[in-house]
C-alpha positions in Angstrom: -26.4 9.5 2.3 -29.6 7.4 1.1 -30.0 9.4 -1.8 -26.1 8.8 -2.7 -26.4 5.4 -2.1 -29.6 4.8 -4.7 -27.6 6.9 -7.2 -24.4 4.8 -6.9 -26.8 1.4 -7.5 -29.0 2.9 -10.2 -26.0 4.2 -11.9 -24.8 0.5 -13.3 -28.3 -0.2 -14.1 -28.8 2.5 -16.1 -25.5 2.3 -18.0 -26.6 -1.1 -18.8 -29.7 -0.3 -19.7 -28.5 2.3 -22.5 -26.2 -0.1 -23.6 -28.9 -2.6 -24.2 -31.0 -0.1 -26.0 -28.2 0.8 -28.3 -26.5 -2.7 -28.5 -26.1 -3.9 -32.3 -26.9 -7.6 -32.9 -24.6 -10.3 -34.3 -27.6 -9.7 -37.2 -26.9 -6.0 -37.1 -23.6 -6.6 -37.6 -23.4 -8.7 -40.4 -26.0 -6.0 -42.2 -23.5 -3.2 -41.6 -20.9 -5.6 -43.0 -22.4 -6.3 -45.7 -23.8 -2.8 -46.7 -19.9 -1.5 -46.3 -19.0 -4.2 -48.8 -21.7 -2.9 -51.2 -20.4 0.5 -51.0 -17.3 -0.8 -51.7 -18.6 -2.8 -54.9 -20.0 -0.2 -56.1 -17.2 2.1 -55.9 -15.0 -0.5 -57.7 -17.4 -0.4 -60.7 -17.3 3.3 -60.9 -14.1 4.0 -60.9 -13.0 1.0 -63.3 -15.8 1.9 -65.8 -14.3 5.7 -65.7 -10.9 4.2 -66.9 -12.4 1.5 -69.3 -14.6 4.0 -71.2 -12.9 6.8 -71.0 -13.2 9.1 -74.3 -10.4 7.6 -76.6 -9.2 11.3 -77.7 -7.8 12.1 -73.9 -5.3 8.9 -73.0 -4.7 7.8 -69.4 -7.5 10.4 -68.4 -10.7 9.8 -67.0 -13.9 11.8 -65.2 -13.0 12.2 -61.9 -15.2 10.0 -59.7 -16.9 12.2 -57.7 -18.2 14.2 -60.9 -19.7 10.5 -62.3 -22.0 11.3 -59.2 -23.7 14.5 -60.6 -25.9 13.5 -62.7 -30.0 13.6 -63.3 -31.8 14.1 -60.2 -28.7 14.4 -57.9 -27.7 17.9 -59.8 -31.4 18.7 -59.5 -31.5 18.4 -56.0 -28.4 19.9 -55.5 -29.4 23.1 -57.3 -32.6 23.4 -55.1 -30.3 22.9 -52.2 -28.6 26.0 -53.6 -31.2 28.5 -55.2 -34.3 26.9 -54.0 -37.3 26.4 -56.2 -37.8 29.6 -57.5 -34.6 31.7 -58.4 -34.7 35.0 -58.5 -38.0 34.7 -57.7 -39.3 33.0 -60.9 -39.5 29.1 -61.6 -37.2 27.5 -62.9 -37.4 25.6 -66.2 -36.1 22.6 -65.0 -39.3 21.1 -63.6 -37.8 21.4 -60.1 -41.0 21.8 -58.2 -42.0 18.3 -58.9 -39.0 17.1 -56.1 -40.5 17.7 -52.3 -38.1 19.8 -50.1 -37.1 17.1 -47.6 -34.0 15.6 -49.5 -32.7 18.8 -50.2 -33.0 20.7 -46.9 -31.0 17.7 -45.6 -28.2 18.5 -48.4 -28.4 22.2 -47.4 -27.7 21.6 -43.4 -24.8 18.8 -44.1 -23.3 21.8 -47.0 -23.0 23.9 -43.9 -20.1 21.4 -42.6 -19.0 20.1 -45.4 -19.1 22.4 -48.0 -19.3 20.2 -51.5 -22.4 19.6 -53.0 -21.4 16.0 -54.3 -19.8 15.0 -51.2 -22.8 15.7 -49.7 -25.2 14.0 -51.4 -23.5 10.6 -51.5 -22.7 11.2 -47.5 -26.2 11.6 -46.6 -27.1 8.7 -48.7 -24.7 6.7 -46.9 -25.4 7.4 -43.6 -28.9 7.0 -44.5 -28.9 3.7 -46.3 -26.9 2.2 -43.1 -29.9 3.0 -41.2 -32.2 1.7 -43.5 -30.7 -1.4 -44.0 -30.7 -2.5 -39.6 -34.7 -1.0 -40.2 -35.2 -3.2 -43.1 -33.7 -6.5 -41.2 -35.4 -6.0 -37.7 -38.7 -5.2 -39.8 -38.0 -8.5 -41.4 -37.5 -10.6 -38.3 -40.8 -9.1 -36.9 -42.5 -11.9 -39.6 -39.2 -14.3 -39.6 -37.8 -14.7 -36.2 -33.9 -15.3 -36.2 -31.5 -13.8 -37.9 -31.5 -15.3 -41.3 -34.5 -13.3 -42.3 -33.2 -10.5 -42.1 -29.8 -10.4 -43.3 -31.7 -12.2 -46.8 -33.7 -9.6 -46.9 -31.3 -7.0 -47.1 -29.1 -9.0 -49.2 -31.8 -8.6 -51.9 -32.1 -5.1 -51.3 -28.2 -4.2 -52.3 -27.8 -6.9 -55.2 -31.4 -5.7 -56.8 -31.2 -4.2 -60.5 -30.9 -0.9 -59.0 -29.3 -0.6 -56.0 -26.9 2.2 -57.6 -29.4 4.7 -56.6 -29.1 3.6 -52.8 -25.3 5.0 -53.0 -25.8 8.3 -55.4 -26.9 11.9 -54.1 -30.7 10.5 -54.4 -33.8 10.3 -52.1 -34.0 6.8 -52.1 -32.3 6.3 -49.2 -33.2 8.6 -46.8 -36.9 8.4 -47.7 -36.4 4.4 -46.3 -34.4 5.7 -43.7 -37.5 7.1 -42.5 -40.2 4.8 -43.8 -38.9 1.4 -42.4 -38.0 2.8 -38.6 -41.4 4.0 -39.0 -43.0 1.3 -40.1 -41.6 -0.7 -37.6 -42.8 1.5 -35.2 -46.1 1.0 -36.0 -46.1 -2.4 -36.1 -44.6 -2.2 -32.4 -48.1 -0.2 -31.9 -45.5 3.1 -31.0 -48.0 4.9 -33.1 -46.6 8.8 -32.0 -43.2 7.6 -33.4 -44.4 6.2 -36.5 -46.8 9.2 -37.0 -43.3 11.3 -36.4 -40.9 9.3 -38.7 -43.7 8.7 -41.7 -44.3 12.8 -41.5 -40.2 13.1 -42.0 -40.4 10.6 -45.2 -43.5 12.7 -46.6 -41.3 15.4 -46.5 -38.6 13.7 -49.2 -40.9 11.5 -51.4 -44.3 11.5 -52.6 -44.2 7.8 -51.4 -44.6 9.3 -48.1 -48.4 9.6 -48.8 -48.6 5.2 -49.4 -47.0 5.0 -46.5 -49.1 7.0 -44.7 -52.4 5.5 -46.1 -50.8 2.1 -45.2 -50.5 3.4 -42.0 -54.1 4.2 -41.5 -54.9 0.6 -42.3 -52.6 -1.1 -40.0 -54.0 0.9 -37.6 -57.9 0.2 -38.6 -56.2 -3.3 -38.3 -54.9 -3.3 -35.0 -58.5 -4.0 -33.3 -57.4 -1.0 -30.9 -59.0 2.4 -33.0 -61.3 2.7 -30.3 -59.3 2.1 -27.0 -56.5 4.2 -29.0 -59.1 7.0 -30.9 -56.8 9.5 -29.0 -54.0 9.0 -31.2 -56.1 9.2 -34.7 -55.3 12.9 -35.0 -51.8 11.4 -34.9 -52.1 9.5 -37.9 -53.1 12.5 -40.4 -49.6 13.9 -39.2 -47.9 12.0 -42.3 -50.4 13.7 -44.9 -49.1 16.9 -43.6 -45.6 18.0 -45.5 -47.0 17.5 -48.9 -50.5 19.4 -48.0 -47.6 22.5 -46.7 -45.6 22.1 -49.5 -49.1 22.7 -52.0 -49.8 25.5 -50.0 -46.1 26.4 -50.6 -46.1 26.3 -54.5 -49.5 28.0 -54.6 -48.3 30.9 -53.0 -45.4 31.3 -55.4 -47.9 30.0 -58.4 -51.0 30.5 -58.0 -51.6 27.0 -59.4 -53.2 24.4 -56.5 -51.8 21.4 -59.0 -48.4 22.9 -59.6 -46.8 19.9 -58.4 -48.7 17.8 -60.6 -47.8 20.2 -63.9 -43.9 19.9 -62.7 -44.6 16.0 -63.1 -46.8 16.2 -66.5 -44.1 19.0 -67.9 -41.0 16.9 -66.7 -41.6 13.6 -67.2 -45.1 12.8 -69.0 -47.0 11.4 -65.5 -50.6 13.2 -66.9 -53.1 10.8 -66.6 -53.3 7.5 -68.6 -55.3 4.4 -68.9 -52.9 2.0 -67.5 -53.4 -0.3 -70.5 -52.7 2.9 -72.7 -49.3 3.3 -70.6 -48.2 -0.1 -71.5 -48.5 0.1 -74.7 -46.8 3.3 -75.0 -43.4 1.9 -73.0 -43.9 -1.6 -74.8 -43.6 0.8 -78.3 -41.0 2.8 -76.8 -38.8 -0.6 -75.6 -39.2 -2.6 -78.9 -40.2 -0.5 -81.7 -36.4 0.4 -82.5 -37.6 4.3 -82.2 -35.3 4.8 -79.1 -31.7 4.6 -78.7 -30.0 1.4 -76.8 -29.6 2.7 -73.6 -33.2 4.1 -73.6 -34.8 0.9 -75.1 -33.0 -0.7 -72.3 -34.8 1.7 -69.6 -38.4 0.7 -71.1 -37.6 -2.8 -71.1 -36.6 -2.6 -67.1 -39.4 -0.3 -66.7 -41.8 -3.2 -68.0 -40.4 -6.4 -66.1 -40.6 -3.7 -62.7 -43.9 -3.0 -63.3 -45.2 -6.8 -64.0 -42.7 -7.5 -61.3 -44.7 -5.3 -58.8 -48.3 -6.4 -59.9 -46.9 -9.9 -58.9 -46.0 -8.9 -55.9 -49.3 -7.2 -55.3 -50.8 -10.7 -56.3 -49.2 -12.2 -53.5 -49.8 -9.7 -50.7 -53.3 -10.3 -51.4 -53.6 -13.6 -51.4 -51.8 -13.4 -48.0 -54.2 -10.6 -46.7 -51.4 -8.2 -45.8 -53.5 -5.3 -46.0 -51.1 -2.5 -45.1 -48.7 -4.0 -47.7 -51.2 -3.6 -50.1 -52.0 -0.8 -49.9 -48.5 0.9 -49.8 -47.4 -0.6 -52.8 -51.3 -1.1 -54.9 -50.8 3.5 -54.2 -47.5 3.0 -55.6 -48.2 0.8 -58.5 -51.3 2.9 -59.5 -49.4 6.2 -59.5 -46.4 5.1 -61.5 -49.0 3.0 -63.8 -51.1 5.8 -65.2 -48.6 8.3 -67.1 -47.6 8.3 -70.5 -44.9 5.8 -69.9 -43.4 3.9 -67.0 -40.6 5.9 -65.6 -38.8 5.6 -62.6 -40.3 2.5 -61.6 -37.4 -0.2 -61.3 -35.9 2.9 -58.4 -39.5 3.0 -56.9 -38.8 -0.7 -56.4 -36.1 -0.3 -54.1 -38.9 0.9 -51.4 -41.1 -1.7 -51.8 -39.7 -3.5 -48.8 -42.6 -6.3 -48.8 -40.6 -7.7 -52.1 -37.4 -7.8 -49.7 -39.4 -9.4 -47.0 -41.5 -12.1 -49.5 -38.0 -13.2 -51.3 -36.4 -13.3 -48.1 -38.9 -15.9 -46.9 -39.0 -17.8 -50.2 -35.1 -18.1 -50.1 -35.0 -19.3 -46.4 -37.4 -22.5 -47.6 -35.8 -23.0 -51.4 -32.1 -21.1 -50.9 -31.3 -21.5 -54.6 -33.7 -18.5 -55.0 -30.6 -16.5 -53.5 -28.2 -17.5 -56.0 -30.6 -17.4 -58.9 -31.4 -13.9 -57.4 -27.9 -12.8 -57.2 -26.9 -14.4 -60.9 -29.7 -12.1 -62.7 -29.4 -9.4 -60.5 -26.0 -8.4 -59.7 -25.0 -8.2 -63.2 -27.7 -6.0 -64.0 -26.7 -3.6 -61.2 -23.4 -3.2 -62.5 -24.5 -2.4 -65.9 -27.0 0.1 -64.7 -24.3 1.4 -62.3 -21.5 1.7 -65.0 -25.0 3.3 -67.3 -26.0 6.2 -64.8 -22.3 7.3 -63.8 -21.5 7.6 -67.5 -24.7 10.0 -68.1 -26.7 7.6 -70.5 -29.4 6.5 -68.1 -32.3 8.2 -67.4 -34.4 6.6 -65.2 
């Protein structure tokens, strides 16, 4: 009768206890709000741009939407999802082995229930890009109490340049829906969790490596390493999918840098000089030796890239350590091949640009509207670029 009794009183407590750990915030809200109203947007562009450019030769016809999804990396991952790196047990030529297996495992399981590859892709992306934008907003209002911080933050996530690639069949997404939760664990000093989550993102982007580097520093930074040395082995869980996936392409290679000679064969990332790399994408963006839409790509590759080393500027004049480090690894690796490539979507993870804007907007709030005047137009170009097949970035 005792027993019953302390069940029937715990029993409200506990209800209300999972209802506080799953409550979503006024803030929370208004994120989700407004990253469902960016889905929409974006949706709108795509399937007015189909009509407006359709070819001239086939009247009142136009590419059905879900097919402007498949392009670039998203068919890429979707043909790992479906043959795996090696077909038939050879490579393929394709460059595949230069994309980590997270992403696509992900696409495999959610094929299992819902079997079409595009739907797929942009589902997982979706799901995943809700999550990462609450993680981006409470990460925020760990430096900027209230909500303002962070609903500005992730305002500037969806209206930046290239926020396309948060809604297509790409990695982008997920990879932050991973990162931030675990980033914000760590700062929370929930070190196991972190350790857990950062492992997850190593498996979908090479970014997972910055993360977890950064990781290692907040922790050296914590004053705790040795009333906490019991969770160091821990922290070298993150370094751990791309050291299996090494051992993976080895096996089938017998080449310890295959993933490297996927990048170099693919996209040019051998090893530059970062001065020699911006000269060569300075040539390739105003020397009139490319075509529009690719002289357009090197230009946005350049202002990402000066963009980024300003950031980095300002991290270290504010001592943020663990920020820069995450993105000084990611500047450095995308600054040393041939060209810049890929560098206005490695933006989109730079969450410390989110967080710095959002503070500079809260003190000077035209910053916002200046933001959203340069950006937002940009994003629907690049959107109405990539669904139409003529961006390659």
């Amino acid at each position: 009768m005792t027993n019953q009794l302390i069940d029937h009183k715990l029993a409200p407590a506990c209800g209300e206890a999972g209802r506080r750990r799953f409550h979503l915030s006024l803030t929370d809200r208004i994120v989700l709000r407004a990253y469902l109203l960016f889905h929409a947007g974006v949706w709108t562009i795509v399937y007015a741009a189909g009509w407006l450019f359709a070819d001239q030769g086939t009247p009142a016809r136009a590419l059905p939407v879900l097919s402007r999804w498949a392009r670039w990396d998203a068919r890429l991952f979707v043909s790992i999802a479906k043959d795996g790196y090696f077909p038939n047990g050879v490579g393929a030529k394709d460059a595949r082995e230069a994309f980590l297996p997270g992403f696509p495992l992900v696409l495999r399981c959610v094929h299992s229930v819902i079997p079409q590859w595009n739907v797929d892709g942009l589902l997982v992306s979706f799901v995943a890009g809700g999550v990462a934008a609450l993680a981006l907003s409470r990460v925020v209002q760990t430096t900027l109490p209230g909500q303002e911080g962070g609903e500005r933050s992730v305002f500037f996530l969806l209206a930046s340049p290239c926020a396309v690639f948060l809604v297509a069949g790409y990695s982008e997404s997920l990879f932050l829906s991973l990162a931030l939760p675990a980033w914000l664990a760590a700062k929370r000093g929930n070190w196991r969790l972190a350790a857990s989550l950062a492992c997850a993102a190593g498996a979908v982007r090479v970014s997972g490596l910055f993360l977890a580097t950064a990781m290692v520093v907040q922790f050296a930074m914590s004053g705790r390493v040795r009333s906490q040395a019991r969770l160091l082995p821990w922290l070298a869980l993150p370094f751990m999918p791309m050291l299996a996936y090494t051992c993976y392409l080895y096996a089938h290679t017998g080449d310890w840098m295959a993933w490297e000679h996927a990048q170099e064969r693919g996209w040019f990332r051998g090893f530059h000089y970062p001065w020699q790399t911006w000269c060569n994408t300075w040539k390739a963006a105003f020397s009139h030796t490319q075509s529009a839409p690719y002289a357009f790509m090197f230009q946005m590759e350049l202002v990402a890239v000066a963009t980024g080393i300003l950031l980095l500027v300002v991290l270290v004049r504010q001592r943020l350590w663990p920020e820069v480090t995450y993105v000084g690894l990611s500047l450095s690796a995308l600054g040393t091949s041939y060209w810049y490539m890929s560098v206005p979507r490695a933006s989109l993870l730079w969450w410390p640009l989110w967080s710095l804007l959002a503070a500079w907007s809260v003190r000077r709030p035209w910053v916002k509207s200046a933001f959203a005047a340069v950006a937002v137009p940009l994003m629907a170009l690049i959107t109405v670029t990539f669904t139409s097949g003529r961006w390659a970035g």
